[in-house]
Wavefront OBJ file of the C-alpha trace (Angstrom):
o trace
v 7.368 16.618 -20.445
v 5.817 14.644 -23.183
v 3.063 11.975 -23.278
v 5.010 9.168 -23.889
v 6.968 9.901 -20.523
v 6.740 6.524 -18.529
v 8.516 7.284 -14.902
v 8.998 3.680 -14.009
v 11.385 3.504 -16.457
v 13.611 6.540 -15.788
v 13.234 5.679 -11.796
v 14.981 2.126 -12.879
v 17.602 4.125 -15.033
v 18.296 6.286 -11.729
v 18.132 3.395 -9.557
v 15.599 5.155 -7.371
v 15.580 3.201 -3.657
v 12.792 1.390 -2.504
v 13.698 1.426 0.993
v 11.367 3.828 3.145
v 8.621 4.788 0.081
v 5.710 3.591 1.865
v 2.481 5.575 1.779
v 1.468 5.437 5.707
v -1.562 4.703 6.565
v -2.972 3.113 10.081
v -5.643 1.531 8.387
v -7.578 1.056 5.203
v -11.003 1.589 3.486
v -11.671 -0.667 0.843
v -14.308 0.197 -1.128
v -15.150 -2.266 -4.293
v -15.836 -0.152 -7.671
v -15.545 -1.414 -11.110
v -14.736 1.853 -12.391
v -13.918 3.319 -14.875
v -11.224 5.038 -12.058
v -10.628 9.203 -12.644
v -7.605 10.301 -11.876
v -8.935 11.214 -8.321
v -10.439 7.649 -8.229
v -12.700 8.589 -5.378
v -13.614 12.482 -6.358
v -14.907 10.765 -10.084
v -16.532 7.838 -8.820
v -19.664 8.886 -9.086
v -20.616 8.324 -5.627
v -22.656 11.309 -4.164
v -20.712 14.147 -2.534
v -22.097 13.851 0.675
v -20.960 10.601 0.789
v -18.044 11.315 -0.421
v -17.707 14.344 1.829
v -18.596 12.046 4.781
v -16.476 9.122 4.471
v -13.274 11.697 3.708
v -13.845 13.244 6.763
v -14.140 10.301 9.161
v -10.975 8.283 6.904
v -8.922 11.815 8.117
v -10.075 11.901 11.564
v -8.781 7.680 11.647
v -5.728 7.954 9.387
v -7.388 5.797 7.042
v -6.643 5.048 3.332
v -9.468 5.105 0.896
v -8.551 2.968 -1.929
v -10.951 1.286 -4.741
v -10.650 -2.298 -5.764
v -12.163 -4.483 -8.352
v -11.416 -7.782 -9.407
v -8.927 -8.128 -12.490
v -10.219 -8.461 -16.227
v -13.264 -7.226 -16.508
v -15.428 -7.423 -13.774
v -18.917 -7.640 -14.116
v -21.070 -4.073 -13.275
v -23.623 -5.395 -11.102
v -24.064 -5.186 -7.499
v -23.941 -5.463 -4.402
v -20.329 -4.401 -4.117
v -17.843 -4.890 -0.979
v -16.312 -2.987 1.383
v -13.910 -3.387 4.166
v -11.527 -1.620 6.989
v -8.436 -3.588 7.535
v -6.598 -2.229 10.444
v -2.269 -3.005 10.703
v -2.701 -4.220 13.771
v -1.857 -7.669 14.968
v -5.056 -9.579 15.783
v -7.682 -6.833 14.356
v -10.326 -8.434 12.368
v -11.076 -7.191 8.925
v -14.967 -5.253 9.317
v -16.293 -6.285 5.853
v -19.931 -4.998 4.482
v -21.590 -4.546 0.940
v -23.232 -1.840 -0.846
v -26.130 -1.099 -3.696
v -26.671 2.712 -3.591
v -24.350 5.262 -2.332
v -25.788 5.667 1.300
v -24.900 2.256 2.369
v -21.656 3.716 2.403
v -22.034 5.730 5.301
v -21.660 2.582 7.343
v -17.922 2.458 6.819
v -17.944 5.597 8.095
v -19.557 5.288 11.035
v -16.974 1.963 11.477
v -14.238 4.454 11.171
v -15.679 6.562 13.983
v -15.126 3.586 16.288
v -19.678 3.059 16.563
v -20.361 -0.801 15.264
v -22.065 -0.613 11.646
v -25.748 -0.036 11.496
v -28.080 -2.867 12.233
v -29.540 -2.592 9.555
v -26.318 -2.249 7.593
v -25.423 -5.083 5.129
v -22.389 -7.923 6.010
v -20.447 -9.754 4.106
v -18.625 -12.808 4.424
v -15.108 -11.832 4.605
v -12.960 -13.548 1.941
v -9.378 -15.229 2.427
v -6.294 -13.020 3.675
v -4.371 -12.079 3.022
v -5.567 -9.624 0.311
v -3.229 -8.767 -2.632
v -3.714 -5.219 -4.120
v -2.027 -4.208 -7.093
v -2.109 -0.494 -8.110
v -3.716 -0.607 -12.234
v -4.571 3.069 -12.077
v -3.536 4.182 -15.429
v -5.481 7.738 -15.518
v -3.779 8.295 -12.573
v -0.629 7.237 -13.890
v 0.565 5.286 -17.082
v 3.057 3.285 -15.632
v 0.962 1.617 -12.953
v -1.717 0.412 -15.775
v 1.249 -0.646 -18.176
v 3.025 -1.978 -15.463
v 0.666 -3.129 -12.507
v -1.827 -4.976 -14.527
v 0.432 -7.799 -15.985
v 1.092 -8.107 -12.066
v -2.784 -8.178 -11.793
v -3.345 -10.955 -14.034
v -0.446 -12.876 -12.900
v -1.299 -13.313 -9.403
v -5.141 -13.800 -9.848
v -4.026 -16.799 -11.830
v -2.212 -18.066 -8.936
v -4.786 -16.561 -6.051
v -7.735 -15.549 -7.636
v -9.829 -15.170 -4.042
v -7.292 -12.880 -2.314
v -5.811 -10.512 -5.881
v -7.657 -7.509 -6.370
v -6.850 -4.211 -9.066
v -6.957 -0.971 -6.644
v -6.498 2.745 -7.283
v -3.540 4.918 -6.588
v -1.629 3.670 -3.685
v 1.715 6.334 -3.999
v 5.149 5.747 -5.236
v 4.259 5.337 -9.454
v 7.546 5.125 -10.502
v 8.019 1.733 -8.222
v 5.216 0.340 -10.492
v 4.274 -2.285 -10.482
v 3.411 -1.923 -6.778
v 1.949 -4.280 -4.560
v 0.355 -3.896 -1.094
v -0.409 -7.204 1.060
v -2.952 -6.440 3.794
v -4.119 -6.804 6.424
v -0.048 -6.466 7.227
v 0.524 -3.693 5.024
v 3.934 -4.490 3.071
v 4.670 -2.304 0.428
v 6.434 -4.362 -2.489
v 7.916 -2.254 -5.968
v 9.362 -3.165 -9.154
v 7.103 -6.247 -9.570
v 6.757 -7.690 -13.227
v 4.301 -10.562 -14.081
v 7.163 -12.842 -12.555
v 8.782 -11.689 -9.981
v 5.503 -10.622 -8.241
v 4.431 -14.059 -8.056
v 7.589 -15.347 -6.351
v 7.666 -12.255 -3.428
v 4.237 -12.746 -3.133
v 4.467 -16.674 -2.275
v 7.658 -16.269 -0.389
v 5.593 -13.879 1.599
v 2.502 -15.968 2.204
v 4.752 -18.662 2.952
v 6.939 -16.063 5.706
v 9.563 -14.476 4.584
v 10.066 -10.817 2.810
v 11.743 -10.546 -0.164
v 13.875 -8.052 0.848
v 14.854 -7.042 -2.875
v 11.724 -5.476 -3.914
v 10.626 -4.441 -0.107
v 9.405 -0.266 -0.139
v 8.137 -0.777 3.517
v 5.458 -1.257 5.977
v 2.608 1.290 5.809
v 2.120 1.678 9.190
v 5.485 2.751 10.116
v 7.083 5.776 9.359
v 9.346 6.459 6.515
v 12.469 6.237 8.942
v 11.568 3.268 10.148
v 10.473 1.679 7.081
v 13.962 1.938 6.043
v 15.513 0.443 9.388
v 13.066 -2.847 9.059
v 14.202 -2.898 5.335
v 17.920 -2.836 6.201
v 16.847 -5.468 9.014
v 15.247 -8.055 6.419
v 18.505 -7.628 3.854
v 21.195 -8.051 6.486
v 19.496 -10.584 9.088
v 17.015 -11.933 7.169
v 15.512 -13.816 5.528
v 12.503 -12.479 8.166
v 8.390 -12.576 8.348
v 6.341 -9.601 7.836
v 5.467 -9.267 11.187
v 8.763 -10.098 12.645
v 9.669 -6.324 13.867
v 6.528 -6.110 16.706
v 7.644 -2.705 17.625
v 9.842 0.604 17.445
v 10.890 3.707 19.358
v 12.658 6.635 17.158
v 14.546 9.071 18.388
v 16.054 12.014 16.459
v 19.802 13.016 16.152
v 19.720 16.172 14.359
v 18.051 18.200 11.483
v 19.020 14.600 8.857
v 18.947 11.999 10.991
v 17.652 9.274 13.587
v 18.592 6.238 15.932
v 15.715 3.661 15.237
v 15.286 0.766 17.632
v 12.918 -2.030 16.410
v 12.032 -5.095 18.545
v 11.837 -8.072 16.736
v 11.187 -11.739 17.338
v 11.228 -15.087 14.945
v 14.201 -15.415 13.031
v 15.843 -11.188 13.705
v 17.897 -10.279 16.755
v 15.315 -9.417 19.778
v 16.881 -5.747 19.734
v 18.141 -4.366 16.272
v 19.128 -0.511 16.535
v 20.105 1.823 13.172
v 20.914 5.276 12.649
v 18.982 6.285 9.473
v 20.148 9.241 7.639
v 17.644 10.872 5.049
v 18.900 13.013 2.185
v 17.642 14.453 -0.962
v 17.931 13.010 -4.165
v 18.492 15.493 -7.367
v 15.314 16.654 -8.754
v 13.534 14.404 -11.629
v 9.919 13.962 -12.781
v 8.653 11.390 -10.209
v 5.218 10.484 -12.097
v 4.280 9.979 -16.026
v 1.513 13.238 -15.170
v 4.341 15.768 -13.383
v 4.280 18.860 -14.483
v 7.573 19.841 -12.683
v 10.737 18.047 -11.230
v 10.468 17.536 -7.965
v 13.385 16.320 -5.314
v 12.421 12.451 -3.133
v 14.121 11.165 0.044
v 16.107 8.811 0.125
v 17.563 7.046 3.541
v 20.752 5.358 4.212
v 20.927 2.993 7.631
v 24.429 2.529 8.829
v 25.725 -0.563 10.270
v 23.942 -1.759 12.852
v 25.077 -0.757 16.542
l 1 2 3 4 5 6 7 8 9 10 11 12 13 14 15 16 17 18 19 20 21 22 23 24 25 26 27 28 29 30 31 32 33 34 35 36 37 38 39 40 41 42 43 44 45 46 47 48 49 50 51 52 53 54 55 56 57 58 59 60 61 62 63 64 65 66 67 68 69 70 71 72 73 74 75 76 77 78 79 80 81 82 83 84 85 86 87 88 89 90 91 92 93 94 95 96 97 98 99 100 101 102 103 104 105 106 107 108 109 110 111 112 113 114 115 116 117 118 119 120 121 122 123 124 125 126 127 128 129 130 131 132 133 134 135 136 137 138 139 140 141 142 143 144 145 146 147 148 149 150 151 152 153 154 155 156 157 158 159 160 161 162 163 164 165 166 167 168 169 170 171 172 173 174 175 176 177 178 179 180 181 182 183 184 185 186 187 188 189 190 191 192 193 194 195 196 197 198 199 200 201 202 203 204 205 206 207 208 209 210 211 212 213 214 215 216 217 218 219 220 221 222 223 224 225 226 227 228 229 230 231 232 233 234 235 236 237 238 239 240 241 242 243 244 245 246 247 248 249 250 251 252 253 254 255 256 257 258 259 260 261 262 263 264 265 266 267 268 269 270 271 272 273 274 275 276 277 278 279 280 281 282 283 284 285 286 287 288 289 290 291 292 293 294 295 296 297 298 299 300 301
């Protein structure tokens, strides 16, 4: 493994599929920091263990994502900073707060425990939605800084209120990756141009089915039944499948029914068979091969 190993480019060599590479995650902590990010972006943010301790602890016990966000450039170091939870769920409103010193960050926490922040606890105004983050986390990986922060730039131009940088958000090689939340669609081989045409065709209701990883609040199985949905009924909105059941075959495989509404059949149901793909170096920072999923959906019953 050498230094100059970029994995975005070998994953586009191996034509690594998008379909079902979706970190999951119910909802999300966003928690603004101007960095500079460590490789464990929270672990080296300087924020006191306790804190850190605490707000781990209650994002497990929620299935929460922790993920850091700054504006693009160079932000300015001064506070207060933002945070937020952003829930998948149709209809849940964004809780957003600020903080100064590392204590005001145990309101999130308490948020996450399902208790209303402190009174005394800071608000914010919350901004337009929906957000755009794009993974620039280059100590966690090289690709995502080389790759993800052309993407940055080029959609602040466009939608400066809504585009944020954020920390390691899984699936490198895809770089550059971008996550659109409150919804949660996963979107992967972005460049400076294309990212700014699946991002307005998604604003504007329709998934770019081409560049789609998945929805993080589904599983991988189903992520790759809604992707096969949006590239062979489509063109779709990004909250067009409402629901799913799963229900497994054998030891490789599953029958996934979604329920869908707009411009998808009301009832689509796949078979989604996973395999395993030969073993490669996944990330720029691997220091072993390792083996992925991958997921095939066969035509639709």
């Amino acid at each position: 493994m050498t230094d100059r190993f970029q994995c975005a480019d070998h994953a586009r060599v191996r034509q690594d599929p998008l379909a079902g590479t979706a970190a999951t995650a119910g909802r999300w902590l966003l928690i603004e920091h101007n960095g500079p990010w460590a490789p464990d972006a929270l672990a080296g943010s300087g924020i006191e263990d306790r804190v850190q301790a605490v707000l781990a602890g209650a994002a497990r016990a929620a299935s929460t994502r922790i993920v850091l966000i700054r504006r693009p450039g160079r932000p300015e170091q001064g506070g207060p900073w933002r945070w937020a939870i952003m829930s998948q769920s149709a209809g849940d409103t964004p809780t957003w707060g600020t903080w100064l010193t590392d204590g005001d960050l145990l309101a999130p926490a308490l948020v996450l425990t399902g208790a209303p922040p402190p009174a005394d606890a800071a608000a914010a105004d919350a901004p337009p939605q929906p957000l755009l983050l794009v993974c620039t986390h280059g100590r966690h990986d090289t690709c995502c800084a080389v790759r993800g922060r052309p993407v940055a730039a080029a959609l602040a131009e466009r939608w400066p209120e809504t585009t944020w940088e954020c920390s390691h958000i899984g699936g490198d090689r895809f770089a550059g990756n971008v996550v659109v939340l409150p919804d949660g669609t996963y979107y992967g081989n972005l460049d400076a141009e294309s990212a700014v045409g699946v991002v307005d065709s998604h604003l504007g209701g329709r998934v770019d089915a081409a560049y789609l990883r998945g929805t993080s609040s589904h599983p991988p199985t189903v992520q790759a039944a809604v992707v096969a949905a949006h590239e062979r009924l489509g063109p779709a909105g990004p909250r067009d499948v409402v629901a799913f059941t799963t229900e497994r075959l054998d030891e490789g495989s599953w029958r996934v029914c979604l329920t869908c509404r707009g411009s998808l059949p009301t009832e689509v149901v796949a078979v989604v068979t996973r395999s395993i793909r030969p073993a490669a170096q996944l990330t720029c920072r691997a220091p072993a091969l390792s083996r992925a999923y991958a997921y095939t959906v066969a035509p639709f019953e």
